[in-house]
Every structure is written in C-alpha cells, then in structure tokens.
C-alpha positions in Angstrom: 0.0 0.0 0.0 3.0 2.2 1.0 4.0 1.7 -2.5 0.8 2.8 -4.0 1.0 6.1 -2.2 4.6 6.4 -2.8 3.9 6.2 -7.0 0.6 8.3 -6.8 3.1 11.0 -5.2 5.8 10.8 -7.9 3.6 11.0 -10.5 1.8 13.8 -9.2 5.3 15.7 -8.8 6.0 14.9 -12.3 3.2 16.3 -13.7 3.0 19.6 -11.4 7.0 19.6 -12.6 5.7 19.4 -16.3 3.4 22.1 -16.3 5.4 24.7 -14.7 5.1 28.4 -16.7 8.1 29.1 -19.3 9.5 31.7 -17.0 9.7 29.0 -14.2 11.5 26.8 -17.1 13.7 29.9 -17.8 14.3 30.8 -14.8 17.2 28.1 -14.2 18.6 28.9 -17.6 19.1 32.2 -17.0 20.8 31.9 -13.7 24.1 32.3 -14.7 26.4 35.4 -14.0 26.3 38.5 -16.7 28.4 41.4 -16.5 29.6 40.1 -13.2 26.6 41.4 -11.6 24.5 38.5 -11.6 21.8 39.8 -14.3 20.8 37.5 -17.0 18.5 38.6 -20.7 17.0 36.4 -22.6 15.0 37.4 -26.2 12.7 35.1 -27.5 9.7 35.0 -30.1 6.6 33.4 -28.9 5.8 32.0 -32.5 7.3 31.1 -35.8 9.3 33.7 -37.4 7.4 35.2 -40.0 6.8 38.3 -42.0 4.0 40.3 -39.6 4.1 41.6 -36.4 5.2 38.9 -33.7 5.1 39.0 -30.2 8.4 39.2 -28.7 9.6 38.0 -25.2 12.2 39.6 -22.8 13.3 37.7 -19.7 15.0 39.7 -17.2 16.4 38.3 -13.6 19.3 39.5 -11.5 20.9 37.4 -8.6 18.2 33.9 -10.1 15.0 36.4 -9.1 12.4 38.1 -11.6 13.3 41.6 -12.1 10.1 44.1 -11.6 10.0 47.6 -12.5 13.1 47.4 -15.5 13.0 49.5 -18.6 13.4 47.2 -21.4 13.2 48.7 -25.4 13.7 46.0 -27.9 14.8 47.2 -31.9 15.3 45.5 -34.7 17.6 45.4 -38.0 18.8 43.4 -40.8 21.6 41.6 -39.9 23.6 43.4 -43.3 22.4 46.9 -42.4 23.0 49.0 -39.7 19.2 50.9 -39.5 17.1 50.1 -37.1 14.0 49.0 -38.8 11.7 48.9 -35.5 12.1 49.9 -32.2 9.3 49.0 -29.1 9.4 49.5 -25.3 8.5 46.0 -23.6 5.6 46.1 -21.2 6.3 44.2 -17.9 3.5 41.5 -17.9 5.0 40.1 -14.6 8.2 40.1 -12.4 10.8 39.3 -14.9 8.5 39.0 -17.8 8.8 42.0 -20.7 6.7 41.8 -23.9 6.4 43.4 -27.0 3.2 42.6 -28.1 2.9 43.7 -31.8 6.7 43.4 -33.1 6.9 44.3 -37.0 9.3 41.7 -39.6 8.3 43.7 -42.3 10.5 41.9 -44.4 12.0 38.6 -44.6 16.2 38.0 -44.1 18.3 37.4 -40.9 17.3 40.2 -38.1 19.2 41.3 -35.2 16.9 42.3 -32.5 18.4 43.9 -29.4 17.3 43.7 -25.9 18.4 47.2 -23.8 17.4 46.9 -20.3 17.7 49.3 -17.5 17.8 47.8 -14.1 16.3 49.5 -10.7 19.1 49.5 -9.5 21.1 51.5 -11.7 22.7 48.9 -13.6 22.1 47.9 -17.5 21.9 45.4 -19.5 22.2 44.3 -23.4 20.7 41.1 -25.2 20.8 40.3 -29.1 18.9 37.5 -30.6 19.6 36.4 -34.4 16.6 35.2 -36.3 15.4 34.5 -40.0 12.5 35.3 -41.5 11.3 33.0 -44.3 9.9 34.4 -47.1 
C-alpha cells in the first residue's frame, strides 16, 4: 500500500514539474552570471518567425530572481544593415517577464533584435537575438 501512495506521489510531482510556466523553465537557464553582476536577458519569439508583427519576449532576472519595474526597449535590423528598422518599449507582464506585443518583420532576411534593459538598480543590461524570416 505504502508503495501505491509512494507512486501516486511521484507521479503527481511529475506532472506539477511538467506544467510549470516558461519563466519558471527559464528561470534556471538564466541563472548564470552576466556582467559580473548577476543579471541575465533572454530574447525570445513566442511563434514562428514570419513576415507580420510577432510577439516578442524579454526575460530579465538578477541574482536567479524576476526583475520588476526594468526598462526594457527591444529594436530590430537586418543583420547586413545597420538601421534600425523597429524599435518598441517592452511592457512588464509580470516580475521578470517583458513583452512586445505587436513586433513588426516587415520583411524577410536574418534580423538582429536587441534587448536594452535598465535595471532598478542602476545597472544595464544588453541582449541580441539572431533570427530568419522565411519568405
């Protein structure tokens, strides 16, 4: 019987374990050091990359915790050009959650988009992301 209960309780971690939020998922990936102050970015698209506007995600921590209350812009260029071609400020959605909700790939090619953040605390912090938009 012992058993029974032991099995019902592992499963029930498992599956509590599997349908954790992506910022809890992220949150261990991002924990390393950056700049020496402990502050980790992360850029990521929360669909395919495609021509239209794209939500775009920005994960900010500092010491392993969810930074609240950062600046974060996010702009975008062609990877062989040097103008910006779009340029948002992220909206914090939750503590170390920043979105751009309407991001435009106006055209297809390999993008740049950069991730400038502006800590509480003083500090900043800088993030670029490569992707390729199919035509």
């Amino acid at each position: 019987m012992k058993r029974v209960y032991l099995f019902g309780f592992l499963a029930l971690a498992l599956a509590l374990a599997a349908c954790r939020s992506p910022v809890d998922q992220s949150q261990a990936q991002l924990a390393a050091p950056l700049n020496n102050k402990a502050q980790a970015i992360r850029i990521e698209l929360s669909g395919e990359p495609q021509i239209a506007e794209s939500e775009v995600l920005v994960y900010v921590l500092q010491t392993g915790n969810g930074v609240t209350g950062a600046t974060v812009s996010v702009s975008g260029r062609l990877a062989a050009s040097n103008t910006v071609l779009f340029k948002a400020n992220a909206l914090e959605q939750y503590p170390g959650l920043y979105r751009v909700e309407a991001f435009d790939f106006s055209q297809a090619g390999d993008w740049i988009l950069s991730a400038e953040v502006q800590f509480p605390s003083g500090n900043s912090g800088h993030q670029e992301l490569s992707v390729t938009i199919p035509e």
